[in-house]
C-alpha positions in Angstrom: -14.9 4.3 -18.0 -18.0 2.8 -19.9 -15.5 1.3 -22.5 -13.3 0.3 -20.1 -15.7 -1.6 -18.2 -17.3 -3.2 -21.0 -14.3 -4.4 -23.0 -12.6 -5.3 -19.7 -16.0 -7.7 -19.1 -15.3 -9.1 -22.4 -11.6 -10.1 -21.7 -12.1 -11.8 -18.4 -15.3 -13.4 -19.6 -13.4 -14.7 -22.6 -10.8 -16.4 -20.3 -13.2 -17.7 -17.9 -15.4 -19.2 -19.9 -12.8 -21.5 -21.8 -10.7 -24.0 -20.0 -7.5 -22.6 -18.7 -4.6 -23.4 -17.4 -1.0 -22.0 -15.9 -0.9 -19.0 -16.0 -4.4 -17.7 -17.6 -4.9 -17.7 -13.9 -3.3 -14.9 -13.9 -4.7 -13.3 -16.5 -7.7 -14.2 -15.5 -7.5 -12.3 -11.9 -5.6 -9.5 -13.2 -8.8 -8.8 -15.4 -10.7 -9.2 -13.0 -9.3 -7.4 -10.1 -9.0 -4.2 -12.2 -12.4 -4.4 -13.8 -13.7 -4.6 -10.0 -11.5 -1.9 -9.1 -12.9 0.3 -12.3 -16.5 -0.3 -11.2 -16.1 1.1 -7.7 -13.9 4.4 -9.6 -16.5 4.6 -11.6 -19.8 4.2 -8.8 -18.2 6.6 -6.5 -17.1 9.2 -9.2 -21.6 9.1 -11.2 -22.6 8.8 -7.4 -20.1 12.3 -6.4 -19.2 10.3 -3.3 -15.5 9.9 -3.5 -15.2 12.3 -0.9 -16.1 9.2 1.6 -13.1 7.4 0.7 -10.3 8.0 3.7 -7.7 9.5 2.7 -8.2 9.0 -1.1 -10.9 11.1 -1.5 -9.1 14.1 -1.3 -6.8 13.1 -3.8 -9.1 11.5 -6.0 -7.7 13.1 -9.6 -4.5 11.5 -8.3 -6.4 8.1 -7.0 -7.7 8.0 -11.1 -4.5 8.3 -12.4 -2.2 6.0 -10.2 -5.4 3.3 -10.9 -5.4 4.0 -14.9 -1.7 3.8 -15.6 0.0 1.8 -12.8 -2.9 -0.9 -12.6 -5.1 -0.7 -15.7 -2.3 -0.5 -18.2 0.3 -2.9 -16.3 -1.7 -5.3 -15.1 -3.6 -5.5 -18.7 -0.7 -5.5 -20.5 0.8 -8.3 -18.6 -2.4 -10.6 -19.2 -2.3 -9.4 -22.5 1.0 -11.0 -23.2 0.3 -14.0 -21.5 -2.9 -14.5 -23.6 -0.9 -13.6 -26.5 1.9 -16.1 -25.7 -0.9 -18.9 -25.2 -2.5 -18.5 -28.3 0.7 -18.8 -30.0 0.9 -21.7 -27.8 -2.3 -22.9 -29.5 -2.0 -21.9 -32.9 -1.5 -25.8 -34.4 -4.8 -26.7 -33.5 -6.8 -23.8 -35.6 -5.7 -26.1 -38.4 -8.7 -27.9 -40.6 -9.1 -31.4 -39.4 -8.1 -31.2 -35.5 -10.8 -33.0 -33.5 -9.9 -31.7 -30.4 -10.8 -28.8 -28.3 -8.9 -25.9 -29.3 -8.9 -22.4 -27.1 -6.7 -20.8 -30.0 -9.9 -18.0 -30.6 -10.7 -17.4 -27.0 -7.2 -16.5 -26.4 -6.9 -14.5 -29.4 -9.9 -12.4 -28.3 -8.7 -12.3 -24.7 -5.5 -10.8 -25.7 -6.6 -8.2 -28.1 -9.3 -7.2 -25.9 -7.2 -6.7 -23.3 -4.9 -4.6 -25.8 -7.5 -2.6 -26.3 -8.8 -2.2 -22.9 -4.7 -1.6 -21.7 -4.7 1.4 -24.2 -8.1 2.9 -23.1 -6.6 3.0 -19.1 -3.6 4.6 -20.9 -5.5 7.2 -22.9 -7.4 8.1 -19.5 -4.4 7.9 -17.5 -2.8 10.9 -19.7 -5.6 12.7 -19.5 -5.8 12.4 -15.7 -2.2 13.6 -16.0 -3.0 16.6 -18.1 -5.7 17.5 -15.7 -3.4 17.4 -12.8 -0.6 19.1 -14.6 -3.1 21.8 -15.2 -3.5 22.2 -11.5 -7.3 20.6 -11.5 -8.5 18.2 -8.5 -11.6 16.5 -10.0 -11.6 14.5 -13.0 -14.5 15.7 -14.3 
């Protein structure tokens, strides 16, 4: 979850820290809304306290995985391909000699750190799975 969080932080402060536009808005809240999401997984799970949660907490192996592979992978893959698709966008003006203001770099980052964070909800997604295929509740 540590790495998660971190490289999450790093995608959506990437975005948000350059001008954007269309739809890095998106991106942008997608990143957000799941890093959020991620932190209160994570407080609840160091803190032992998911038990508080209506009607999640006693299904919180199950609550882990739905959050890793529906939301942390789909949602960070989608802002991945939109960052992806606006760097592309933005590739002419990483070209010596352009004056301007060019976000080519900041959506490069965005989008592989969001690759990167997508693939770290996936690994812990499978190995929620694994754990509930095993017949365990708790993801520890």
């Amino acid at each position: 979850r540590l790495g998660q969080l971190a490289l999450g932080a790093a995608c959506w402060v990437t975005v948000a820290a350059h001008r954007y536009e269309g739809a890095a808005h998106f991106a942008l809240f997608a990143a957000v809304l799941v890093w959020l999401l991620t932190l209160a997984l994570f407080g609840l799970s160091v803190l032992g306290r998911w038990a508080l949660v209506p009607w999640l907490g006693s299904r919180w192996l199950l609550t882990n995985l739905v959050h890793d592979l529906a939301l942390g992978v789909g949602l960070y893959m989608a802002a991945t391909g939109i960052m992806g698709y606006k760097a592309r966008q933005k590739s002419y003006c990483n070209l010596p000699g352009y004056s301007q203001h060019c976000p080519y770099s900041a959506y490069l980052s965005a989008s592989v750190c969001g690759g990167i964070t997508a693939c770290l909800y996936l690994f812990s997604g499978l190995y929620c799975l694994s754990r509930r295929c095993r017949d365990q509740r708790d993801i520890i």
